[in-house]
PyMOL Python script that loads the backbone (N, CA, C, O; Angstrom):
from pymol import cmd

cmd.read_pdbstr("""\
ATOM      1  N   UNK A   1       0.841  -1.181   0.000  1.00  0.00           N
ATOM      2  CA  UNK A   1       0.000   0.000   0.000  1.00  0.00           C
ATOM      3  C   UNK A   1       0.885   1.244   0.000  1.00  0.00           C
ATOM      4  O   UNK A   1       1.821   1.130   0.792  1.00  0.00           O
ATOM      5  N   UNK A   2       0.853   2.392  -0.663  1.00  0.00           N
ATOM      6  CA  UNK A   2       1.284   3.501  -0.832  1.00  0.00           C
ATOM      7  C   UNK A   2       0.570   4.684  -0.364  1.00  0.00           C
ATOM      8  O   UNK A   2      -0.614   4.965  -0.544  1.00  0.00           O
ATOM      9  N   UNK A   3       1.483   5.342   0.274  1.00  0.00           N
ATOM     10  CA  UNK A   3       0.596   6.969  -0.033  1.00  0.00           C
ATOM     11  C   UNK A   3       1.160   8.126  -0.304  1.00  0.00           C
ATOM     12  O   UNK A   3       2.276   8.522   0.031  1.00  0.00           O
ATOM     13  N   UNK A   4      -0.006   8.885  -1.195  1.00  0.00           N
ATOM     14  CA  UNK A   4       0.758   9.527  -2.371  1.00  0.00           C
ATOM     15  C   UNK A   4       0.544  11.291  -2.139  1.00  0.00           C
ATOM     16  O   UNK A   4      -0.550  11.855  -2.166  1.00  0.00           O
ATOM     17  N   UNK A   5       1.714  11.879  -1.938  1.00  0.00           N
ATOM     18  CA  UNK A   5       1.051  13.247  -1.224  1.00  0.00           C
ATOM     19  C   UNK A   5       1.892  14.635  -2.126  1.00  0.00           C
ATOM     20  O   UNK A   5       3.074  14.971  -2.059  1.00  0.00           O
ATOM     21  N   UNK A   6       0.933  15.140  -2.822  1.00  0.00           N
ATOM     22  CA  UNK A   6       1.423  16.049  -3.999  1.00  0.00           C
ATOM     23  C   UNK A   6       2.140  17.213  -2.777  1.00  0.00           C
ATOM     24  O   UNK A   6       1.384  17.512  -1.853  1.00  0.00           O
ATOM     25  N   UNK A   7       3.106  17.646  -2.776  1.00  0.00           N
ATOM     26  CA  UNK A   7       4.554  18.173  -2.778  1.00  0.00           C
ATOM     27  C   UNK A   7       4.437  19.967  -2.803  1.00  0.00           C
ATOM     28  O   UNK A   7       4.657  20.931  -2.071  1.00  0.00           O
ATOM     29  N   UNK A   8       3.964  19.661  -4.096  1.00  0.00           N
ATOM     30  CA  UNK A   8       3.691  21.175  -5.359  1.00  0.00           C
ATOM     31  C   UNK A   8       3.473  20.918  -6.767  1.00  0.00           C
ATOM     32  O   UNK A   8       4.124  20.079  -7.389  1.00  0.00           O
ATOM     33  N   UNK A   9       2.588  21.616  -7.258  1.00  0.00           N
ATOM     34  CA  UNK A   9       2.095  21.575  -8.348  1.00  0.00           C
ATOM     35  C   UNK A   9       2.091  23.000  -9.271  1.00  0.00           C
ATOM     36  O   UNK A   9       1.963  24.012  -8.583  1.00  0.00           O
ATOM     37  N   UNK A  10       2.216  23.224 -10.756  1.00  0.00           N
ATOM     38  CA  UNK A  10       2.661  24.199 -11.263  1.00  0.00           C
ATOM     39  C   UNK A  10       2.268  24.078 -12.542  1.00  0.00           C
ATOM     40  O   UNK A  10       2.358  23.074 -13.249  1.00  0.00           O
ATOM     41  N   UNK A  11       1.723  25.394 -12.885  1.00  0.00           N
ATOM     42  CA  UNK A  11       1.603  25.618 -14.416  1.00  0.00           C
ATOM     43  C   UNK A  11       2.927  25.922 -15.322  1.00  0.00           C
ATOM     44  O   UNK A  11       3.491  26.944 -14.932  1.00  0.00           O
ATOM     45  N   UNK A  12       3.417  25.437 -16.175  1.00  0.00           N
ATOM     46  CA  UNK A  12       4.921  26.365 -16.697  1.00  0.00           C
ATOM     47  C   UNK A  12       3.755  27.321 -17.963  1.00  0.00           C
ATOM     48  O   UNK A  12       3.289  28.455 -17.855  1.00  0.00           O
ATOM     49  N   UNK A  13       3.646  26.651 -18.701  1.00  0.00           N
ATOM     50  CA  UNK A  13       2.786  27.712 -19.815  1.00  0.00           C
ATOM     51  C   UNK A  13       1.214  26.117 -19.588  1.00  0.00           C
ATOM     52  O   UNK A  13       0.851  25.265 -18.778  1.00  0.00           O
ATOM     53  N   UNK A  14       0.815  26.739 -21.139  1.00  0.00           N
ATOM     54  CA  UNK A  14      -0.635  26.655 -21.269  1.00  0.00           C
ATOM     55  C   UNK A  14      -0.766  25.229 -21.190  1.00  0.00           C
ATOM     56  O   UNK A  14      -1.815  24.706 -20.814  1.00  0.00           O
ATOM     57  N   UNK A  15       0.415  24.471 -21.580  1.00  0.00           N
ATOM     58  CA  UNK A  15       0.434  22.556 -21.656  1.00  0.00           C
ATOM     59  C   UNK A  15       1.461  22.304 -21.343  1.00  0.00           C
ATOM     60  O   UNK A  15       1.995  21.338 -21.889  1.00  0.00           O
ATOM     61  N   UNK A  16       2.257  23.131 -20.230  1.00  0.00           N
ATOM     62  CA  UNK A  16       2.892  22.325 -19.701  1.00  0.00           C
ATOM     63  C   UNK A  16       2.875  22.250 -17.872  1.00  0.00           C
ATOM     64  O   UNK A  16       2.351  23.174 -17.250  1.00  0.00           O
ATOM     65  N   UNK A  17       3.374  21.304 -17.289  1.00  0.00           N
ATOM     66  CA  UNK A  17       2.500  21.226 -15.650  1.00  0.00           C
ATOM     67  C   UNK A  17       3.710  20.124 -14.995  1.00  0.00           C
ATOM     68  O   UNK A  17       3.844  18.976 -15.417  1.00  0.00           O
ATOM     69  N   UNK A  18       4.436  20.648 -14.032  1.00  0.00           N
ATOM     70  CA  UNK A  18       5.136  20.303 -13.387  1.00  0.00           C
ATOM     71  C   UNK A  18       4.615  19.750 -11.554  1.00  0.00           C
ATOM     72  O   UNK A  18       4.423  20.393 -10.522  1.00  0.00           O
ATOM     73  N   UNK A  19       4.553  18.457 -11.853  1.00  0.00           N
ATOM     74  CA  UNK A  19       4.222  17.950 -10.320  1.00  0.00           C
ATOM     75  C   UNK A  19       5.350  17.439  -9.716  1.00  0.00           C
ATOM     76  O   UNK A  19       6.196  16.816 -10.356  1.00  0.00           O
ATOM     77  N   UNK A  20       5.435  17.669  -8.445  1.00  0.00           N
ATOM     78  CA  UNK A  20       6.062  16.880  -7.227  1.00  0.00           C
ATOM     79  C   UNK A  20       5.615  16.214  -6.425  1.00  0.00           C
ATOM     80  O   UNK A  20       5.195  16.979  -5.557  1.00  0.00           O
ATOM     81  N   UNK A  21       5.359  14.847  -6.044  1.00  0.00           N
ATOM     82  CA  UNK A  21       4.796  13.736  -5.306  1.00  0.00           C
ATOM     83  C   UNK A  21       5.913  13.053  -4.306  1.00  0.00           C
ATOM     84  O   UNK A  21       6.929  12.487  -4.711  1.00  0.00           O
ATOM     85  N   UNK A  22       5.460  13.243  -2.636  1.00  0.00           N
ATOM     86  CA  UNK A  22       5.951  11.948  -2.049  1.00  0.00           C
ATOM     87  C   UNK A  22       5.426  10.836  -2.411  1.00  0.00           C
ATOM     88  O   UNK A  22       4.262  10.805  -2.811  1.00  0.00           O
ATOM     89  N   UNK A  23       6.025   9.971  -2.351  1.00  0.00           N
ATOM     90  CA  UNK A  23       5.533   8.376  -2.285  1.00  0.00           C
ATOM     91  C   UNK A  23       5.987   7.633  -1.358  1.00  0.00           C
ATOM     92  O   UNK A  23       7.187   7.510  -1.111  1.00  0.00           O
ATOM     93  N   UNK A  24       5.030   7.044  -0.732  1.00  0.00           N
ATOM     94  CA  UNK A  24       5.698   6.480   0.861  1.00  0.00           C
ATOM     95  C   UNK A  24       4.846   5.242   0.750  1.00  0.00           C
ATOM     96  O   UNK A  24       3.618   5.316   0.746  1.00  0.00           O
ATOM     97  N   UNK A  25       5.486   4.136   0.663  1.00  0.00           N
ATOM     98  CA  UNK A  25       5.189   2.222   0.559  1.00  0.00           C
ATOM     99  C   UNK A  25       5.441   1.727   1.459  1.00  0.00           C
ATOM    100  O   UNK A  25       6.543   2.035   1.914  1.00  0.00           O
ATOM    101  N   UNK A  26       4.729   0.835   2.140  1.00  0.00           N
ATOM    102  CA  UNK A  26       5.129   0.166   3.011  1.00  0.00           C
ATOM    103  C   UNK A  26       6.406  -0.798   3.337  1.00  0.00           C
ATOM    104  O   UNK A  26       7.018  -0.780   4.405  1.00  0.00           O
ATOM    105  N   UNK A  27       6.688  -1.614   2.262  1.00  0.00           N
ATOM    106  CA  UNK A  27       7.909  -2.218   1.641  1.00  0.00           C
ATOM    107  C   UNK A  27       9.010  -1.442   1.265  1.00  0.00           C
ATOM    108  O   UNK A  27      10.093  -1.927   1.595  1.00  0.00           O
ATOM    109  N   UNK A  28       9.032  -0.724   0.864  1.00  0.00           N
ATOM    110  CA  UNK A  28       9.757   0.289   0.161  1.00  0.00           C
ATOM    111  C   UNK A  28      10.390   1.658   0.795  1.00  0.00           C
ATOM    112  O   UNK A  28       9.709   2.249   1.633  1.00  0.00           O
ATOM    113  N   UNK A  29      11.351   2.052   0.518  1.00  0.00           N
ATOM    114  CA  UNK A  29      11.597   3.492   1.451  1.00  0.00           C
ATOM    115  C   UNK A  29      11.249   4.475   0.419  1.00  0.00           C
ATOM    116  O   UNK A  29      11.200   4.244  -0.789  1.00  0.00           O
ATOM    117  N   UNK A  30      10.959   5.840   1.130  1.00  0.00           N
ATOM    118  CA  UNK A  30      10.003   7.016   0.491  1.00  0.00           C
ATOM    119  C   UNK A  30      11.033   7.251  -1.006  1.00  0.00           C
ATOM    120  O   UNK A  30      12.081   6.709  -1.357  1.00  0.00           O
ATOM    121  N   UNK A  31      10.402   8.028  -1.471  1.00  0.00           N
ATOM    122  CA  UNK A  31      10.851   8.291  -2.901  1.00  0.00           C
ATOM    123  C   UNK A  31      10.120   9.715  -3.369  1.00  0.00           C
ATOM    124  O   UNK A  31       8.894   9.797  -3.306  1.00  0.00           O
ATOM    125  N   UNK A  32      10.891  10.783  -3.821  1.00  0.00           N
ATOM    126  CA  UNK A  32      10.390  11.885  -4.930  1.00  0.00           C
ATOM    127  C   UNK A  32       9.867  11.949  -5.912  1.00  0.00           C
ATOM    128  O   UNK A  32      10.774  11.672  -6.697  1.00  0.00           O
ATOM    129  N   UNK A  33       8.789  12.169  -6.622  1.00  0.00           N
ATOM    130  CA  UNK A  33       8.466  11.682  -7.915  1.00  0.00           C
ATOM    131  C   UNK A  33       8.624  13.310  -8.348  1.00  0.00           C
ATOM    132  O   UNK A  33       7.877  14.092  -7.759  1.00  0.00           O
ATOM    133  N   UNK A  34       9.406  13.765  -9.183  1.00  0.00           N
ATOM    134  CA  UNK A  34       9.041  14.723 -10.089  1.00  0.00           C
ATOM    135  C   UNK A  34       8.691  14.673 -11.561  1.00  0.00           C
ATOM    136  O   UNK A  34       9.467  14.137 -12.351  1.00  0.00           O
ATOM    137  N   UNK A  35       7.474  15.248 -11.985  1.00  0.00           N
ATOM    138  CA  UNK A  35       6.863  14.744 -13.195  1.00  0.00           C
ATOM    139  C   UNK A  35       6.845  16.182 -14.033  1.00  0.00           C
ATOM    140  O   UNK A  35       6.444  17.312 -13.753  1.00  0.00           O
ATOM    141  N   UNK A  36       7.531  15.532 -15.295  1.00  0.00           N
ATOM    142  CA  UNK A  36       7.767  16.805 -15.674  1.00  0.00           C
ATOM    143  C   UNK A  36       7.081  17.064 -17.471  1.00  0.00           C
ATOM    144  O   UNK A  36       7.343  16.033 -18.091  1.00  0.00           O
ATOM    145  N   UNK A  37       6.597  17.724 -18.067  1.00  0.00           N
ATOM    146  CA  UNK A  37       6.077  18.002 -19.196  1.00  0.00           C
ATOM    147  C   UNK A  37       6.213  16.811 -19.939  1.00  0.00           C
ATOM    148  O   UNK A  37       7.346  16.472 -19.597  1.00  0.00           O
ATOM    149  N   UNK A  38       5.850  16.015 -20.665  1.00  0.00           N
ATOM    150  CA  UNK A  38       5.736  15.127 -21.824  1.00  0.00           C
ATOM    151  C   UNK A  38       6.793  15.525 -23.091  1.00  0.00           C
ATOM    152  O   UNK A  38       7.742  14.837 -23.467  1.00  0.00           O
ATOM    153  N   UNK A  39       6.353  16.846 -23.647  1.00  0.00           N
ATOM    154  CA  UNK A  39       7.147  17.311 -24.601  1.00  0.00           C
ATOM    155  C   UNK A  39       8.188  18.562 -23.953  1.00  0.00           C
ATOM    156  O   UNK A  39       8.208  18.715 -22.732  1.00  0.00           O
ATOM    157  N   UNK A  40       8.904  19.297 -24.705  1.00  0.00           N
ATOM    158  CA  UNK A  40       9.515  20.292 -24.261  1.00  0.00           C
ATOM    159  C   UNK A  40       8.569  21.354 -24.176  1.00  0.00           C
ATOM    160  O   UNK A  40       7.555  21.410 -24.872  1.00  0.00           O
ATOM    161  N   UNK A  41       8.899  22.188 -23.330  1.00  0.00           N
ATOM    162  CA  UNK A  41       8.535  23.352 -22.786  1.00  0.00           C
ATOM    163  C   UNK A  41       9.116  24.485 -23.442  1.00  0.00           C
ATOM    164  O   UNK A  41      10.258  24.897 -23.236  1.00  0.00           O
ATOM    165  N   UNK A  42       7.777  25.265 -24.724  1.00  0.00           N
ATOM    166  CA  UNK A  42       8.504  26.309 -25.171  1.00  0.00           C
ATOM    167  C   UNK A  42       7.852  27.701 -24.654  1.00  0.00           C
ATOM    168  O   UNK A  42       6.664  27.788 -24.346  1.00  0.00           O
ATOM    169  N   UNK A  43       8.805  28.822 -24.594  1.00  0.00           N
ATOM    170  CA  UNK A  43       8.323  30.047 -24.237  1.00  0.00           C
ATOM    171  C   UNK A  43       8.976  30.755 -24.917  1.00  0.00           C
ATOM    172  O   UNK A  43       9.934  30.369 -25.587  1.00  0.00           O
ATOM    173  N   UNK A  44       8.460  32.191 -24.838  1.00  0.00           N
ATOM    174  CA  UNK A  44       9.081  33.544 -25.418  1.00  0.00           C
ATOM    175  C   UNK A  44      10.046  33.574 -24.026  1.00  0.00           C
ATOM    176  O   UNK A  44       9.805  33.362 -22.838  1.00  0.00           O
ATOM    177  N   UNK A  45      11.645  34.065 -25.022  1.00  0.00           N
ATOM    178  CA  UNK A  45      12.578  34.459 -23.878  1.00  0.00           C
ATOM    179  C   UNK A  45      12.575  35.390 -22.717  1.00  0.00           C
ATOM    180  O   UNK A  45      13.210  35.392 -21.662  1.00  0.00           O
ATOM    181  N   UNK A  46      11.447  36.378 -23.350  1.00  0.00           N
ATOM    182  CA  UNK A  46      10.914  37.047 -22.100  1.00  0.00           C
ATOM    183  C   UNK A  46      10.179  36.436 -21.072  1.00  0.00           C
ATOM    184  O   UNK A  46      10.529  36.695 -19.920  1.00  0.00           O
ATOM    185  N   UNK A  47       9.257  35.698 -21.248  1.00  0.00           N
ATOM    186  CA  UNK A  47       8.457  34.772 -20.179  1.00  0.00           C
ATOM    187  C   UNK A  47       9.942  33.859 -19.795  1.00  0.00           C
ATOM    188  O   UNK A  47       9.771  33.380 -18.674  1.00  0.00           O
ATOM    189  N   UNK A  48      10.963  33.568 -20.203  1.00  0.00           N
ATOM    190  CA  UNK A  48      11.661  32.836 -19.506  1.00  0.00           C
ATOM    191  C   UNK A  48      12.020  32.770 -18.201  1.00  0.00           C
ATOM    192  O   UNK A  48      11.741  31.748 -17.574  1.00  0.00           O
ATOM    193  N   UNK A  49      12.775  33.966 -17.499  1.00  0.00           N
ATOM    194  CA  UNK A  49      12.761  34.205 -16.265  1.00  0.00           C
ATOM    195  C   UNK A  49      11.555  33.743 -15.138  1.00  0.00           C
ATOM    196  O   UNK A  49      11.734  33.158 -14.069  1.00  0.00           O
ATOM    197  N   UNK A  50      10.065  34.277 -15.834  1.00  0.00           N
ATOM    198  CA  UNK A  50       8.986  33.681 -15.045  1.00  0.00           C
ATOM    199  C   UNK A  50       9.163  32.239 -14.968  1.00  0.00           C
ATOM    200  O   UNK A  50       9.373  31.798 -13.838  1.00  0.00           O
ATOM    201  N   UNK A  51       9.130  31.560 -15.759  1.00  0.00           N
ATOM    202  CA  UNK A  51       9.018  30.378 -15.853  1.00  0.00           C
ATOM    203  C   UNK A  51      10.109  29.613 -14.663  1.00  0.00           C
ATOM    204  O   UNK A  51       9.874  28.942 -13.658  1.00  0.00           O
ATOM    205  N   UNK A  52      11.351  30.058 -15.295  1.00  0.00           N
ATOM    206  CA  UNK A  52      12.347  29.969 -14.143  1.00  0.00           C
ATOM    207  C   UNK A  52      12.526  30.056 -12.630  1.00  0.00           C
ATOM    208  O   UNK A  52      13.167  29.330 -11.871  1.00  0.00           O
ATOM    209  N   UNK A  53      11.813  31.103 -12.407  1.00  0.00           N
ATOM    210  CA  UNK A  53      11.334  31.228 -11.094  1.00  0.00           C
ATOM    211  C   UNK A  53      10.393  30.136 -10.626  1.00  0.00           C
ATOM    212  O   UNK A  53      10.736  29.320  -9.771  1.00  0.00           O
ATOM    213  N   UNK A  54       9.036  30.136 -11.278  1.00  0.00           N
ATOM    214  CA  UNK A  54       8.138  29.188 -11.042  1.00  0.00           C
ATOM    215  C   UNK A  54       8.598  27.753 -10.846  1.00  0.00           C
ATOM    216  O   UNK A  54       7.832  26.966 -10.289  1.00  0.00           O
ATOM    217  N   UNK A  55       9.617  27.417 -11.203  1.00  0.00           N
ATOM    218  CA  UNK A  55      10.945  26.171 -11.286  1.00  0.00           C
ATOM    219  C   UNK A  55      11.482  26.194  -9.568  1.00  0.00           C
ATOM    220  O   UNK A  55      11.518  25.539  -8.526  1.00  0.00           O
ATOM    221  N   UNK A  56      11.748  27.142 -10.041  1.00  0.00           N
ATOM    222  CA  UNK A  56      12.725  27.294  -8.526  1.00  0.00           C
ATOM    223  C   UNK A  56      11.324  27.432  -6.927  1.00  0.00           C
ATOM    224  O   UNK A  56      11.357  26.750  -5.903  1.00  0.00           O
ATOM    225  N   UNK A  57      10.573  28.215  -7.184  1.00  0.00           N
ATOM    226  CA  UNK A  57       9.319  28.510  -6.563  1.00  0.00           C
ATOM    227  C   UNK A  57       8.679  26.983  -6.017  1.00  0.00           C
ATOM    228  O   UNK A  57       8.460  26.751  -4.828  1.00  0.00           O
ATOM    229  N   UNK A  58       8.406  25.912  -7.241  1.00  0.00           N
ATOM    230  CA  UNK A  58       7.951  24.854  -6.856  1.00  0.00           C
ATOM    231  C   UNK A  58       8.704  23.793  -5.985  1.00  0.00           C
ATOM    232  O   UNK A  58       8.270  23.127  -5.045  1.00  0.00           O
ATOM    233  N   UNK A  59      10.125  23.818  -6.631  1.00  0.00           N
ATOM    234  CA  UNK A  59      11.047  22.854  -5.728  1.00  0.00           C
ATOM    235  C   UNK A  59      10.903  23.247  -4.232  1.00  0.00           C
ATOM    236  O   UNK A  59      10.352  22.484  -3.438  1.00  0.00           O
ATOM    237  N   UNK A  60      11.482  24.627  -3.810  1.00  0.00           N
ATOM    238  CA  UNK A  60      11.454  25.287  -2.277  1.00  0.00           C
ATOM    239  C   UNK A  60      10.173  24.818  -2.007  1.00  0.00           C
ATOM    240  O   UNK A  60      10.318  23.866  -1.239  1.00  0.00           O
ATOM    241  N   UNK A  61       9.128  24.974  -2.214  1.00  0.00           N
ATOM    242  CA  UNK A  61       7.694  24.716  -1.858  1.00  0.00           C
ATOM    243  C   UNK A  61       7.836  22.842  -1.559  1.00  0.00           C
ATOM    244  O   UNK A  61       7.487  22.305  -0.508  1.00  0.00           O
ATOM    245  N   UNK A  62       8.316  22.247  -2.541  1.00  0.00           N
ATOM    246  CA  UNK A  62       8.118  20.897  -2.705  1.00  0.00           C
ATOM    247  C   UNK A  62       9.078  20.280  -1.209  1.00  0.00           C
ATOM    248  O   UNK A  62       8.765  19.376  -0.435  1.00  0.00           O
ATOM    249  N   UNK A  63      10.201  21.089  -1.209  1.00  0.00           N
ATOM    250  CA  UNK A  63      11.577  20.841   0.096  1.00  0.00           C
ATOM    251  C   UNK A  63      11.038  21.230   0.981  1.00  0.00           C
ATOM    252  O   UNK A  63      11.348  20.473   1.901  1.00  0.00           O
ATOM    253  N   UNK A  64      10.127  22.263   1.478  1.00  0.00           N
ATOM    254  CA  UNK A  64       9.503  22.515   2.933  1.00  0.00           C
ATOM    255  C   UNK A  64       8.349  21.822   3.150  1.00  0.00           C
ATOM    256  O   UNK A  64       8.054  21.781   4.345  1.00  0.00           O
ATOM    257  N   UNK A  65       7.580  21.255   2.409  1.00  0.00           N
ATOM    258  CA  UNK A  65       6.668  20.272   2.803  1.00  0.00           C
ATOM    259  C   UNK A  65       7.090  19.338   2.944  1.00  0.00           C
ATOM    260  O   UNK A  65       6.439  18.606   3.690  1.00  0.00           O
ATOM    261  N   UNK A  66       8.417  18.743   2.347  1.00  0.00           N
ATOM    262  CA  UNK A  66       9.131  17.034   3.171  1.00  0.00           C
ATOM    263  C   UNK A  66       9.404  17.181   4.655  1.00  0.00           C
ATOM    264  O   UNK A  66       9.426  16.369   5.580  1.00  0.00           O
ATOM    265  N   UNK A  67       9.685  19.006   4.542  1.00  0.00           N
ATOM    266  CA  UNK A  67      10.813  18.930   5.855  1.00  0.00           C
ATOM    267  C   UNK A  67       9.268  19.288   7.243  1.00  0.00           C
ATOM    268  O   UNK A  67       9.403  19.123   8.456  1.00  0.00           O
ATOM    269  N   UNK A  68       8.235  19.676   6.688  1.00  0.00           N
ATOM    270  CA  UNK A  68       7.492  19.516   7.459  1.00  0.00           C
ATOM    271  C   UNK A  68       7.045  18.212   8.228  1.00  0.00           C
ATOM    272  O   UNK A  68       6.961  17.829   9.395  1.00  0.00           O
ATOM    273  N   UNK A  69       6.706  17.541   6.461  1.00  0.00           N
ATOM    274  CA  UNK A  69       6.179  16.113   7.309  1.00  0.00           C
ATOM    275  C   UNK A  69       7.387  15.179   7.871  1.00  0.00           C
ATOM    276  O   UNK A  69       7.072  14.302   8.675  1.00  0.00           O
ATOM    277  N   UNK A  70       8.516  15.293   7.559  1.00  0.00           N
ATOM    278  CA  UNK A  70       9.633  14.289   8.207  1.00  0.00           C
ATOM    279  C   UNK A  70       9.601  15.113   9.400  1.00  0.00           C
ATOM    280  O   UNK A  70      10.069  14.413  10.298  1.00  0.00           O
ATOM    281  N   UNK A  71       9.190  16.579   9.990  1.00  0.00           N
ATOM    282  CA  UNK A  71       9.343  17.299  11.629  1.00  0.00           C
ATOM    283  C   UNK A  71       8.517  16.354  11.934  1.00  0.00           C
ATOM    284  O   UNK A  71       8.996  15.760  12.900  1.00  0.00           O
ATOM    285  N   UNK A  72       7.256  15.770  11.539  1.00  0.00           N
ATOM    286  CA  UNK A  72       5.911  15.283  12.086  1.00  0.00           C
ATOM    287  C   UNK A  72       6.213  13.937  12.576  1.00  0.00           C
ATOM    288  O   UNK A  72       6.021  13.614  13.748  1.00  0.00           O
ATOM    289  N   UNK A  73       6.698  13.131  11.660  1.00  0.00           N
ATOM    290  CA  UNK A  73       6.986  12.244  12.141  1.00  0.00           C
ATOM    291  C   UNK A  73       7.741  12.102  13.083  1.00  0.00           C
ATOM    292  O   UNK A  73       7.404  11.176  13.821  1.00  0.00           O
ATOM    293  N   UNK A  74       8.946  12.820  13.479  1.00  0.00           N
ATOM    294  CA  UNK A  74       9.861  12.409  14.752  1.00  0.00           C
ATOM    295  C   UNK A  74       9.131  13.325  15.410  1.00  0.00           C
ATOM    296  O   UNK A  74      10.030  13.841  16.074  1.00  0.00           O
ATOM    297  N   UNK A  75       8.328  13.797  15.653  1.00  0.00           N
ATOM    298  CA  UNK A  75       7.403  13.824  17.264  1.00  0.00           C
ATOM    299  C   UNK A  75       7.226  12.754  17.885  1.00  0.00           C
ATOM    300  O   UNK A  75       6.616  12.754  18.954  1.00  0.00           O
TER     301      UNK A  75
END
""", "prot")
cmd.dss("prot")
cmd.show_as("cartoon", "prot")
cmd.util.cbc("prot")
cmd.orient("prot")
C-alpha cells in the first residue's frame, strides 16, 4: 500500500505542468516523484525568467513540505 502526497504543483505555460509527489510504501523506502512536461517546454525568452522562477518557486515549496512532514513524524 502507498501513499501519495502532492509536494507542489505548477503551471509552466498553457500545456505544460510540473508535479512533485511523495511516495511512501510500506515495503519500500520514500521516494520523490518529479513529473515533468511530456514534450519540451517552449516560451518567449521574455516569459523565460517567469518560468524559471516558477521552477525554482515549486522545488522550495516541494523541500519545505518534506521537511514539514519528516518534523511530524519524529514527534
Amino acid at each position: 500500500m502507498s501513499k501519495v502526497t502532492t509536494l507542489a504543483e505548477g503551471q509552466l505555460t498553457a500545456v505544460g505542468t510540473i508535479t512533485i509527489e511523495l511516495v511512501e510504501a510500506d515495503e519500500t523506502p520514500a521516494v520523490v516523484i518529479v513529473t515533468w512536461p511530456a514534450k519540451p517546454t517552449v516560451c518567449h525568452p521574455r516569459r523565460f525568467p517567469d518560468v524559471a522562477a516558477m521552477v525554482a518557486r515549486l522545488f522550495a515549496s516541494a523541500s519545505t513540505a518534506v521537511s514539514r512532514i519528516n518534523a511530524r513524524k519524529r514527534l
